[in-house]
PDB file of N, CA, C and O in Angstrom:
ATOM      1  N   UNK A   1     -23.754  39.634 -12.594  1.00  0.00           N
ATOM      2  CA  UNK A   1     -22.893  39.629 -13.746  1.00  0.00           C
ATOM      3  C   UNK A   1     -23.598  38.891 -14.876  1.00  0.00           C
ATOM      4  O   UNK A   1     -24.086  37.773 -14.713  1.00  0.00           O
ATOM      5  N   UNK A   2     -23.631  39.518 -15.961  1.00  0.00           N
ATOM      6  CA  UNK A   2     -24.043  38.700 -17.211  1.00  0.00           C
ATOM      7  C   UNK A   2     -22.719  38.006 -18.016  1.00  0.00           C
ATOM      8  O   UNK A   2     -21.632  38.579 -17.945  1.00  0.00           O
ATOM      9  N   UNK A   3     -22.844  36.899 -18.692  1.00  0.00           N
ATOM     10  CA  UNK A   3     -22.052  36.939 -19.370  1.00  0.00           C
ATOM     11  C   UNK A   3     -22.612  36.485 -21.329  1.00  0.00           C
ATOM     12  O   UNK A   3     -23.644  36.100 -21.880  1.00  0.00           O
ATOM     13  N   UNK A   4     -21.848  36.675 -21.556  1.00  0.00           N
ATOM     14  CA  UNK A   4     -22.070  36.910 -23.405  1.00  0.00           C
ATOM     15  C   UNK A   4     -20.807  36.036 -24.403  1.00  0.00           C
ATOM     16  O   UNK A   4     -19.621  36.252 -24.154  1.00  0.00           O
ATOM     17  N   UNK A   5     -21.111  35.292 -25.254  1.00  0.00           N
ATOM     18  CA  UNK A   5     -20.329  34.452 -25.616  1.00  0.00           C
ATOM     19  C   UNK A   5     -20.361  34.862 -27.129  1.00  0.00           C
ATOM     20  O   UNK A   5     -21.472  35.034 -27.631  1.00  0.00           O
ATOM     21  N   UNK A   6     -18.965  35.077 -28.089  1.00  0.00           N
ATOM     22  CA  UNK A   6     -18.817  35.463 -29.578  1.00  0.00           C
ATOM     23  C   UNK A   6     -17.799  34.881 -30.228  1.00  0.00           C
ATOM     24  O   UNK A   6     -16.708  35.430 -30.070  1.00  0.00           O
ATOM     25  N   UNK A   7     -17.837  33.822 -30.991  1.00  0.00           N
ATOM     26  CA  UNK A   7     -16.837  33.037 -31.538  1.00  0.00           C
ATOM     27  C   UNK A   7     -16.326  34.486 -32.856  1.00  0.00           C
ATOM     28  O   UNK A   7     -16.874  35.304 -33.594  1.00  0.00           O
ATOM     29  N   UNK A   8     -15.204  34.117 -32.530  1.00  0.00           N
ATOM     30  CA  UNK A   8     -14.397  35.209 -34.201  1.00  0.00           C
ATOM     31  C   UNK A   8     -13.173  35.340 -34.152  1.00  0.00           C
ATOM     32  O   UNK A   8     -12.868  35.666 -33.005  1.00  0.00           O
ATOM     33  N   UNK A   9     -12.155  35.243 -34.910  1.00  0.00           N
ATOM     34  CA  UNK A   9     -10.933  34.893 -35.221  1.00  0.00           C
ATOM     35  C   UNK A   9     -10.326  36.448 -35.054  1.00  0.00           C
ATOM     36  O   UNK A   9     -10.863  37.556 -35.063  1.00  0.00           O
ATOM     37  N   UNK A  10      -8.660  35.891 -34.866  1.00  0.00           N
ATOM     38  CA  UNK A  10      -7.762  37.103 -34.704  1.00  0.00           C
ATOM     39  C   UNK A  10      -7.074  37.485 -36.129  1.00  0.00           C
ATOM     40  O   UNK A  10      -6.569  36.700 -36.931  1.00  0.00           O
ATOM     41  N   UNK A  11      -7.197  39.007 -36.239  1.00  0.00           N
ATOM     42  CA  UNK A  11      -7.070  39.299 -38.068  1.00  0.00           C
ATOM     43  C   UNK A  11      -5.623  39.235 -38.241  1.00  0.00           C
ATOM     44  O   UNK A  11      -4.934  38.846 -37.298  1.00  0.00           O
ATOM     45  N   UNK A  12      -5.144  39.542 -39.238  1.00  0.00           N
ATOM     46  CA  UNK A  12      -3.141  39.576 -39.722  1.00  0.00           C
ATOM     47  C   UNK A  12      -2.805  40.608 -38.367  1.00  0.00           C
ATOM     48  O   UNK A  12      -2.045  40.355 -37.432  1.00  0.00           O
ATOM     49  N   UNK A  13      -3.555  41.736 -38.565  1.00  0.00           N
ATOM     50  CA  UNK A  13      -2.802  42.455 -37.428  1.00  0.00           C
ATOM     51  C   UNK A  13      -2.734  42.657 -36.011  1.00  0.00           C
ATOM     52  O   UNK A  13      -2.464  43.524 -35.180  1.00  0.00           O
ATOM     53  N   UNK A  14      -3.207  41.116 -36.142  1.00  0.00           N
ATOM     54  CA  UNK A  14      -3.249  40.304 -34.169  1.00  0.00           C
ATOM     55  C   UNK A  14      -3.918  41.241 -33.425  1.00  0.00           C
ATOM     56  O   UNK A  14      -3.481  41.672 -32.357  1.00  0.00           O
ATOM     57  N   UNK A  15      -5.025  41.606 -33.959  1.00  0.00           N
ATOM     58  CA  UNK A  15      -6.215  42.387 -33.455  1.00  0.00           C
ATOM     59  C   UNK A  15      -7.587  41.600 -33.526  1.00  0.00           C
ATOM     60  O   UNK A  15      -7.816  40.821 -34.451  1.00  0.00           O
ATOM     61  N   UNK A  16      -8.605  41.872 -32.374  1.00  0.00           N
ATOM     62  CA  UNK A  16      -9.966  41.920 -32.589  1.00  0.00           C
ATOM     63  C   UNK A  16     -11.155  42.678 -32.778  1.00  0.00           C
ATOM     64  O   UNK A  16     -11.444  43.491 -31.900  1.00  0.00           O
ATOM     65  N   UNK A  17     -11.850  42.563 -33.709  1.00  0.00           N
ATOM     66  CA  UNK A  17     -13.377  42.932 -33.783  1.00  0.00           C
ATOM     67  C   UNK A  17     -14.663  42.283 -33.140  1.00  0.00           C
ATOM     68  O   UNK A  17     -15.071  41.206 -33.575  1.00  0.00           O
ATOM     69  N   UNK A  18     -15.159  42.786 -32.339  1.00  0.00           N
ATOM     70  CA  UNK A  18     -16.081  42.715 -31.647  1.00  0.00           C
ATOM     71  C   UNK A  18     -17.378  43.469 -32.232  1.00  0.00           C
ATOM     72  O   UNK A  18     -17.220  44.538 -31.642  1.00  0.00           O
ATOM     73  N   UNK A  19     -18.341  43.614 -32.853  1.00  0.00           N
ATOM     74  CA  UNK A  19     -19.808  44.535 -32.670  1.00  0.00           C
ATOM     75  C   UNK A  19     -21.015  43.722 -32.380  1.00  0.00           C
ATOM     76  O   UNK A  19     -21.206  42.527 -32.155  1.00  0.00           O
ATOM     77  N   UNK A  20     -21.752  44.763 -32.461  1.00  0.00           N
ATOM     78  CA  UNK A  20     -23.374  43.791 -32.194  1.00  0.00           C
ATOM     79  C   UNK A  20     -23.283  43.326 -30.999  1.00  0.00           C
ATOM     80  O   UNK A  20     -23.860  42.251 -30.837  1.00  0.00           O
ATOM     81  N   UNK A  21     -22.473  43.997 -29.617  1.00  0.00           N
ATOM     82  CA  UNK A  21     -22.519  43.297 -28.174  1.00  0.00           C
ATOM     83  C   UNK A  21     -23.965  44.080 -27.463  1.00  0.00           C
ATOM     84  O   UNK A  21     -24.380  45.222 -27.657  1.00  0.00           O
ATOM     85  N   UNK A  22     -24.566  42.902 -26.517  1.00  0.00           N
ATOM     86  CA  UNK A  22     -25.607  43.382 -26.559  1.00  0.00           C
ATOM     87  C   UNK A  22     -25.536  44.334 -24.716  1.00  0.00           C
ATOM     88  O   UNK A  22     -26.140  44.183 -23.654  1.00  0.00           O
ATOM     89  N   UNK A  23     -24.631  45.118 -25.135  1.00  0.00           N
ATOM     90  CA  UNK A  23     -24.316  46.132 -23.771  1.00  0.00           C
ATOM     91  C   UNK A  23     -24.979  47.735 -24.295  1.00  0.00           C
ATOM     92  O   UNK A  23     -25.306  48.184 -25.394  1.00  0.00           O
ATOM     93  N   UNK A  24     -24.976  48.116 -23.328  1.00  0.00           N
ATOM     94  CA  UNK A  24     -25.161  50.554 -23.920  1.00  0.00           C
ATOM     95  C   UNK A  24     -23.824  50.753 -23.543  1.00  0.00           C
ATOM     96  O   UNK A  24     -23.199  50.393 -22.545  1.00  0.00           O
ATOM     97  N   UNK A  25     -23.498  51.421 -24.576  1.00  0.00           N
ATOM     98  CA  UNK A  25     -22.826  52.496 -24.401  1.00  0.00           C
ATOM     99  C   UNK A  25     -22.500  53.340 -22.800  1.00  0.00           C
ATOM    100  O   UNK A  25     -23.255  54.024 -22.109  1.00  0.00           O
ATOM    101  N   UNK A  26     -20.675  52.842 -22.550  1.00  0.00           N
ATOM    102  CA  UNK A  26     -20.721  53.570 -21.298  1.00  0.00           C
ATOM    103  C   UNK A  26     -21.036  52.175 -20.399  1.00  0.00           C
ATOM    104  O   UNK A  26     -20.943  52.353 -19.184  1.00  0.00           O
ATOM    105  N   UNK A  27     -21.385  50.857 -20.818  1.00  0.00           N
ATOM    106  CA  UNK A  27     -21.361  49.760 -19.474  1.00  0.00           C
ATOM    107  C   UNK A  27     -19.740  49.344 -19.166  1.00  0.00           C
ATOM    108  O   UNK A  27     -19.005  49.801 -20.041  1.00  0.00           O
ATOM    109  N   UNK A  28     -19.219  48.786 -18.400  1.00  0.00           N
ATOM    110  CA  UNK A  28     -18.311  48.438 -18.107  1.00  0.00           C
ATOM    111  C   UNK A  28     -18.395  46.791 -18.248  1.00  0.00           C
ATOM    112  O   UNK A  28     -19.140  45.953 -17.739  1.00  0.00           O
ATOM    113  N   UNK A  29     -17.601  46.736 -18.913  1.00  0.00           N
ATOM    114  CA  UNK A  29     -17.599  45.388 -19.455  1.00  0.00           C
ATOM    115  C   UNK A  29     -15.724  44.517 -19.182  1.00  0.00           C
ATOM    116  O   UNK A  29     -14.713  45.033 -19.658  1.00  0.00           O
ATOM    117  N   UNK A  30     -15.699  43.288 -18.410  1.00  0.00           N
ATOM    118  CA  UNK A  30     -14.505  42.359 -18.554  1.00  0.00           C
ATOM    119  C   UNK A  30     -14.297  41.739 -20.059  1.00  0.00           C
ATOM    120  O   UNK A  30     -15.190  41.600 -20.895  1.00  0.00           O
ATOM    121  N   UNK A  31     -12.853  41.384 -20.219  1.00  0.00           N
ATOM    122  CA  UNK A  31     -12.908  40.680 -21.335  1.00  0.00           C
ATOM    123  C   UNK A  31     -12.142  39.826 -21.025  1.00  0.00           C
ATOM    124  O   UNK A  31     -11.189  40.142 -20.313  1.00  0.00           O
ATOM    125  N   UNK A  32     -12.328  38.294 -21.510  1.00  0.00           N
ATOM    126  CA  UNK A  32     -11.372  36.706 -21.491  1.00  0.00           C
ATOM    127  C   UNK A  32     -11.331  36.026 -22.753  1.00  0.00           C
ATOM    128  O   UNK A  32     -12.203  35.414 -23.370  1.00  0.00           O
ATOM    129  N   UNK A  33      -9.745  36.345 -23.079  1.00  0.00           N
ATOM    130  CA  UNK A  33      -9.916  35.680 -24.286  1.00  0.00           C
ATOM    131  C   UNK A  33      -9.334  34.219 -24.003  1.00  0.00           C
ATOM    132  O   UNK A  33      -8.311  34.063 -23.337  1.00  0.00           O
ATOM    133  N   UNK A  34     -10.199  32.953 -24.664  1.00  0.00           N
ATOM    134  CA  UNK A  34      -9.966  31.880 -24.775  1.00  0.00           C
ATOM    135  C   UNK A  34      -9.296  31.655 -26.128  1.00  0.00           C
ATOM    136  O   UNK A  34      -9.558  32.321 -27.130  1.00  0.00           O
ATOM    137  N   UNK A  35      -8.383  30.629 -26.070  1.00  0.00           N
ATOM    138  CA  UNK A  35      -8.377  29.914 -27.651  1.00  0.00           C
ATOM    139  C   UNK A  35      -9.152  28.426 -27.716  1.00  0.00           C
ATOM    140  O   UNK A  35      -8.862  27.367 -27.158  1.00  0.00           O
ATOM    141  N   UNK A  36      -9.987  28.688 -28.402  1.00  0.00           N
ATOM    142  CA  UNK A  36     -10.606  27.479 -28.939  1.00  0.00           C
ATOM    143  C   UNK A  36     -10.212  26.409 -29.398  1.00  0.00           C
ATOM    144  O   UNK A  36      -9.047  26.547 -29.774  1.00  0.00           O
ATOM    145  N   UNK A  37     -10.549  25.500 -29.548  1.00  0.00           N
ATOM    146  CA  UNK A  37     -10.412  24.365 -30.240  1.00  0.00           C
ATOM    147  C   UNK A  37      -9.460  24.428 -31.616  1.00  0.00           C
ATOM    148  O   UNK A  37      -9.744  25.346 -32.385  1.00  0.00           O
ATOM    149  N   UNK A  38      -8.446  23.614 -31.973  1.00  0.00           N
ATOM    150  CA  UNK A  38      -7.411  23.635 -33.220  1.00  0.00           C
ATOM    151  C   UNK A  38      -8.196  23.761 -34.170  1.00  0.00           C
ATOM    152  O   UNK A  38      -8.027  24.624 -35.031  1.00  0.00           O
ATOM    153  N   UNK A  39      -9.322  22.808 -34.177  1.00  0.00           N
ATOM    154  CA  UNK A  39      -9.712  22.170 -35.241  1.00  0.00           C
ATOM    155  C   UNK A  39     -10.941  22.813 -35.221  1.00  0.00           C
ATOM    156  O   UNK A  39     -11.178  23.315 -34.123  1.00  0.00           O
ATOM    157  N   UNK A  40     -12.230  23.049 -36.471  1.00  0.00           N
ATOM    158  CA  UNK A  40     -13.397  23.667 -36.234  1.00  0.00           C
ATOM    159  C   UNK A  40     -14.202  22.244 -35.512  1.00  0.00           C
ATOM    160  O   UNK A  40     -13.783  21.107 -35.730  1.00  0.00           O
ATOM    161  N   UNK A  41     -15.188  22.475 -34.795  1.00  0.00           N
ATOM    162  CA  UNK A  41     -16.111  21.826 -34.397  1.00  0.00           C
ATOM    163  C   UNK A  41     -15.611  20.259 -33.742  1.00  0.00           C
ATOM    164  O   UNK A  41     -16.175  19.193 -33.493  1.00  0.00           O
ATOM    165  N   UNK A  42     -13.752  20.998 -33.595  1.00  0.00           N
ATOM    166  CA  UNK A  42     -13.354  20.009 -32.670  1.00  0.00           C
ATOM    167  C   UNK A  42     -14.061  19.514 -31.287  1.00  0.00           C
ATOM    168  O   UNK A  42     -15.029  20.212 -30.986  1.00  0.00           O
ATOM    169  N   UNK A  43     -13.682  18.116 -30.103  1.00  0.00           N
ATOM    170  CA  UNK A  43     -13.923  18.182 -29.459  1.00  0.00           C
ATOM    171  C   UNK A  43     -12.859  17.657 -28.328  1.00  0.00           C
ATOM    172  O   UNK A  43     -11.946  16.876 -28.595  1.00  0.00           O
ATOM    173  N   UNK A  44     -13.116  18.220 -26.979  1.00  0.00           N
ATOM    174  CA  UNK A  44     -12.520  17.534 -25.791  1.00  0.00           C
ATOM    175  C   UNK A  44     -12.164  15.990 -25.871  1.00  0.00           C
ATOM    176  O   UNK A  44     -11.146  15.336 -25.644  1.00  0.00           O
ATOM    177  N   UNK A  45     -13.826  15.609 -26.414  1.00  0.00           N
ATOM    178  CA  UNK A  45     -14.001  14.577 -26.211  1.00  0.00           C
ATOM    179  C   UNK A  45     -13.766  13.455 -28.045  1.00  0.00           C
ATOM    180  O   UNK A  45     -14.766  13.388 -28.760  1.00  0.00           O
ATOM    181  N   UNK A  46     -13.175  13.131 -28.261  1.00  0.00           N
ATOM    182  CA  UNK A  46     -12.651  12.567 -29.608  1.00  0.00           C
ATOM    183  C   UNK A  46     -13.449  11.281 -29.736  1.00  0.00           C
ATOM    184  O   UNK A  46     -13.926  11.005 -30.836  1.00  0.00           O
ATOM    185  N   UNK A  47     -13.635  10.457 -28.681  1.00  0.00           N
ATOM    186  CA  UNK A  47     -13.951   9.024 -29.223  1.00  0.00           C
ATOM    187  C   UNK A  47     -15.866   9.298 -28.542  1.00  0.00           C
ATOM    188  O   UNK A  47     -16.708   8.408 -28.427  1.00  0.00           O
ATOM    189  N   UNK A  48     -16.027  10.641 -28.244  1.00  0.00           N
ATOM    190  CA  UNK A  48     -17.662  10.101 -27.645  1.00  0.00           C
ATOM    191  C   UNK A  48     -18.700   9.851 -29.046  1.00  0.00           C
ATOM    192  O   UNK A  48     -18.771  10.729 -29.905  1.00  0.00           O
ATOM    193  N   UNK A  49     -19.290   8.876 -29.133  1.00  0.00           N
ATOM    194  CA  UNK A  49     -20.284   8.442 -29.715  1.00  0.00           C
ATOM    195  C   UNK A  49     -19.923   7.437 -30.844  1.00  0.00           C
ATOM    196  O   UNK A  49     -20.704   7.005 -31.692  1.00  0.00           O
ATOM    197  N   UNK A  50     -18.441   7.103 -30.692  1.00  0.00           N
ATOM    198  CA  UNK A  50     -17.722   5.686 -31.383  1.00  0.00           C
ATOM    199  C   UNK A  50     -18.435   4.979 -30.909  1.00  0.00           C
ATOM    200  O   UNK A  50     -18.897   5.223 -29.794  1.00  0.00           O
ATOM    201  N   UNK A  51     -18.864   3.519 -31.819  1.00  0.00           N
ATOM    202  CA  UNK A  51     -19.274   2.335 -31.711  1.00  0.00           C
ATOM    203  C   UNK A  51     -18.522   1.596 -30.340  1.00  0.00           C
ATOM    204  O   UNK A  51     -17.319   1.807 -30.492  1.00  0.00           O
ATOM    205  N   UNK A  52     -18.692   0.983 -29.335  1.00  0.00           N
ATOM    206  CA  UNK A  52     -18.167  -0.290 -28.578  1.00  0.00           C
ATOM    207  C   UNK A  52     -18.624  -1.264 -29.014  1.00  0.00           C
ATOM    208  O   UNK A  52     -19.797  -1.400 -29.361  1.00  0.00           O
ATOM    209  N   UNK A  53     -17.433  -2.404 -29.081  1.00  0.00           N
ATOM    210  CA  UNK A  53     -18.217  -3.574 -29.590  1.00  0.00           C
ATOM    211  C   UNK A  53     -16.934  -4.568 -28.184  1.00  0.00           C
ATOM    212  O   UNK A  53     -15.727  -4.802 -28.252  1.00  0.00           O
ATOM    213  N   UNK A  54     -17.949  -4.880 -27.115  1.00  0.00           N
ATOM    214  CA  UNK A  54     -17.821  -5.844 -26.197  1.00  0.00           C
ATOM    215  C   UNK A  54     -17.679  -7.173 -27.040  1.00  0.00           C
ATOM    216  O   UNK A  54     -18.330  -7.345 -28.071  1.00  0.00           O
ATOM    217  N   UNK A  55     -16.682  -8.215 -26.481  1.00  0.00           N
ATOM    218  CA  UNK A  55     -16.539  -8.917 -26.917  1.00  0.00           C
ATOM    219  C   UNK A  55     -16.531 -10.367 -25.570  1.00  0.00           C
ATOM    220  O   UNK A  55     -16.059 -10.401 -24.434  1.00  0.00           O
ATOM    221  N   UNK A  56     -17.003 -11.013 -26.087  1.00  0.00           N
ATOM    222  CA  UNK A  56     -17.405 -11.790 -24.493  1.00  0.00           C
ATOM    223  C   UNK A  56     -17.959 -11.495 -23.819  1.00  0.00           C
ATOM    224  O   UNK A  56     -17.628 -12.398 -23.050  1.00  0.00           O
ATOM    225  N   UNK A  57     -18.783 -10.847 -23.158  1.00  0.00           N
ATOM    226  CA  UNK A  57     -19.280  -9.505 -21.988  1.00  0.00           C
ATOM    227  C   UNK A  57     -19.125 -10.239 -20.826  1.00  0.00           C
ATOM    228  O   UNK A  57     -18.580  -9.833 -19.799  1.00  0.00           O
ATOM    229  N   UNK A  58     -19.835 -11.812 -21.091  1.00  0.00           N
ATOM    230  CA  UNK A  58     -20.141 -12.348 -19.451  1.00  0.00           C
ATOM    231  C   UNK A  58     -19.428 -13.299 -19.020  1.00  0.00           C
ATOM    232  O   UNK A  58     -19.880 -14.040 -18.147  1.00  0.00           O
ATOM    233  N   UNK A  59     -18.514 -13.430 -19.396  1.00  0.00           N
ATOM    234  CA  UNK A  59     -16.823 -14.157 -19.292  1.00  0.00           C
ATOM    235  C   UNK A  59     -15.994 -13.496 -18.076  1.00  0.00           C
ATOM    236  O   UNK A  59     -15.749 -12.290 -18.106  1.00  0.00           O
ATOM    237  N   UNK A  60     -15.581 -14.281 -17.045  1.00  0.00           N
ATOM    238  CA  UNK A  60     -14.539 -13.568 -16.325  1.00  0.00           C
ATOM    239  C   UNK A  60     -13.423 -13.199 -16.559  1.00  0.00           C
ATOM    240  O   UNK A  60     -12.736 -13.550 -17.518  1.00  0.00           O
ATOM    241  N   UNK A  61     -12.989 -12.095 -15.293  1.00  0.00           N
ATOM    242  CA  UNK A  61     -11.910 -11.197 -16.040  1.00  0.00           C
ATOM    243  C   UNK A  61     -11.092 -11.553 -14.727  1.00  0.00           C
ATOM    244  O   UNK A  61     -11.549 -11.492 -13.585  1.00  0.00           O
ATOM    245  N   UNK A  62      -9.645 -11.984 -15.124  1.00  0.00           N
ATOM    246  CA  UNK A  62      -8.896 -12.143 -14.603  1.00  0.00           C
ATOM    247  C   UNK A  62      -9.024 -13.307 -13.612  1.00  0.00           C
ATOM    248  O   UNK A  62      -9.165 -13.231 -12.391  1.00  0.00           O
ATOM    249  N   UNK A  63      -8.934 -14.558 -14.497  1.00  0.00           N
ATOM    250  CA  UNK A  63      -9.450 -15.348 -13.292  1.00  0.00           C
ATOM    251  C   UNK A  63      -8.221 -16.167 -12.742  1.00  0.00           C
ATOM    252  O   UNK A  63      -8.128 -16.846 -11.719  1.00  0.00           O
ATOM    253  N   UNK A  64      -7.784 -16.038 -13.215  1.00  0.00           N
ATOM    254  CA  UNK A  64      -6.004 -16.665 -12.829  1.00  0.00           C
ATOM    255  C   UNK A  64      -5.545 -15.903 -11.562  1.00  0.00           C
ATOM    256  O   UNK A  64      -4.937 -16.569 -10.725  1.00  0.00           O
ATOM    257  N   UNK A  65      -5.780 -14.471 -11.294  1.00  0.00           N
ATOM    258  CA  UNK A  65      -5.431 -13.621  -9.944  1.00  0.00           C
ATOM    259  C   UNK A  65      -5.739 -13.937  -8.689  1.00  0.00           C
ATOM    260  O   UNK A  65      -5.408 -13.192  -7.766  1.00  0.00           O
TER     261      UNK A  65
END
């Protein structure tokens, strides 16, 4: 199985366009539509590559327990 990946939006008349797939004519092809991300160039991940700023680092934790 190959698979082939094409970002492109759904038009007013809740239809898609697809061309330029790189299949012949006559292959049998699956289709899965995902919805993407809300936002453009959103991510899963929101806080990866925020600053941490440790505060104390080598202080014990919880020492009263």
């Amino acid at each position: 199985m190959h698979a082939f990946f094409i970002e492109t939006s759904v038009k007013k008349n809740k239809k898609l366009e697809l061309s330029d797939l790189p299949f012949q004519e006559g292959d049998r092809v699956g289709v899965v539509v995902l919805k993407l991300s809300a936002t453009p160039g959103g991510s899963q991940y929101p806080l990866r590559g925020t600053p941490i700023k440790y505060e104390n680092p080598t202080e014990p934790v919880a020492q009263q327990d």
